[in-house]
C-alpha positions as CSV (number, residue, x, y, z in Angstrom):
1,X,-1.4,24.7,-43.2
2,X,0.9,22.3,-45.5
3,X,0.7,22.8,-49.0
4,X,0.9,19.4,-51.4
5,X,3.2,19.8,-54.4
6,X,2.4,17.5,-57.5
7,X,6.3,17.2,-59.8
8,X,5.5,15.3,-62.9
9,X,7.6,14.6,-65.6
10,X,11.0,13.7,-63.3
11,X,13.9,11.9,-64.6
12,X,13.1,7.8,-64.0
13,X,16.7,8.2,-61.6
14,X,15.0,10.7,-59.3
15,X,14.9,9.9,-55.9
16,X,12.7,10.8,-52.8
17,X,16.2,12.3,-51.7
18,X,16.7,13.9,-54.8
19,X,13.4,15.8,-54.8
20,X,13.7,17.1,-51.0
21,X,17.0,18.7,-51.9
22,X,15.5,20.5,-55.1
23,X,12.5,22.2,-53.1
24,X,14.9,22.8,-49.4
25,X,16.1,26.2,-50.9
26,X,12.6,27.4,-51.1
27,X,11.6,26.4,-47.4
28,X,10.8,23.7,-44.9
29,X,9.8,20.4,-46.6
30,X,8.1,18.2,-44.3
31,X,8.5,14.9,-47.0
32,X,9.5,14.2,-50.4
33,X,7.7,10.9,-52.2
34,X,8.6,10.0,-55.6
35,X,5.8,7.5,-56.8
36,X,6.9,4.1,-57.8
37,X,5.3,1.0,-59.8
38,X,4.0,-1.1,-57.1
39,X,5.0,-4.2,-59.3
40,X,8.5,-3.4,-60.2
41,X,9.7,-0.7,-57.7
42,X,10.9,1.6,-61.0
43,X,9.7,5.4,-60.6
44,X,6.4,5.9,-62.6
45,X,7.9,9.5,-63.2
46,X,6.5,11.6,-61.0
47,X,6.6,13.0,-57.3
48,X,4.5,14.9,-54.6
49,X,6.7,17.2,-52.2
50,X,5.0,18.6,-49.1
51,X,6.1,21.9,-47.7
52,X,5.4,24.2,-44.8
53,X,3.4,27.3,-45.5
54,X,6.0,29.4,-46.8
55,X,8.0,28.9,-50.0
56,X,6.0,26.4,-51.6
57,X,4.2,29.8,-54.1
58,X,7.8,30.6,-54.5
59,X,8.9,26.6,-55.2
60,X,5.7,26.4,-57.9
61,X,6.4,29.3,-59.6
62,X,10.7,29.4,-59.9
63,X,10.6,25.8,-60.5
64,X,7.6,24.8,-63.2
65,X,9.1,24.5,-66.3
66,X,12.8,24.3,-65.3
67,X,15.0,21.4,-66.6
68,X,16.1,18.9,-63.8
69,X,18.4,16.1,-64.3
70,X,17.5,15.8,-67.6
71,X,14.0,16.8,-68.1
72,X,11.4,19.8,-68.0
73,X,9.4,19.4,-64.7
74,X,6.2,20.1,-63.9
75,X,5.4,21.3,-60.4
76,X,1.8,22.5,-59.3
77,X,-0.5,22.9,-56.2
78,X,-1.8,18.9,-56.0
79,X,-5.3,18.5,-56.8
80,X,-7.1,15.9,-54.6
81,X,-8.4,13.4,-56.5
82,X,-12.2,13.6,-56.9
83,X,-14.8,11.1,-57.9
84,X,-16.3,11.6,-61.4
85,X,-20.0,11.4,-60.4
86,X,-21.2,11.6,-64.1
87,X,-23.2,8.6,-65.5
């Protein structure tokens, strides 16, 4: 099963490119999607990588925290966004 990668805090130049590259040396990355503004197309700073089985443990651990192009990243397991049922 796929694992989804959430990369926050990326450099407003990172590309979707940019992002497969970084997490390739830790195993097979099925895509790479840096989230942009739907109005203006500039990066809203922050990514979601999705890798095979293998490597992504590995990608989260070695790569959290580490300074890329410019900035300390983030990089977690993605939480799917849940609906806040409280009234």
């Amino acid at each position: 099963m796929n694992k989804h990668i959430y990369v926050g805090n990326l450099s407003w130049e990172c590309t979707n490119e940019d992002l497969h590259v970084l997490f390739y040396n830790y195993g097979a990355v099925v895509s790479a999607h840096v989230v942009k503004d739907s109005e203006n197309g500039h990066s809203r700073g922050f990514g979601f990588v999705e890798m095979g089985p293998t490597g992504s443990s590995d990608a989260i651990s070695s790569l959290n925290g580490t300074e890329y192009q410019g900035r300390s990243i983030k990089v977690n397991e993605s939480q799917p966004r849940g609906f806040d049922l409280r009234y």
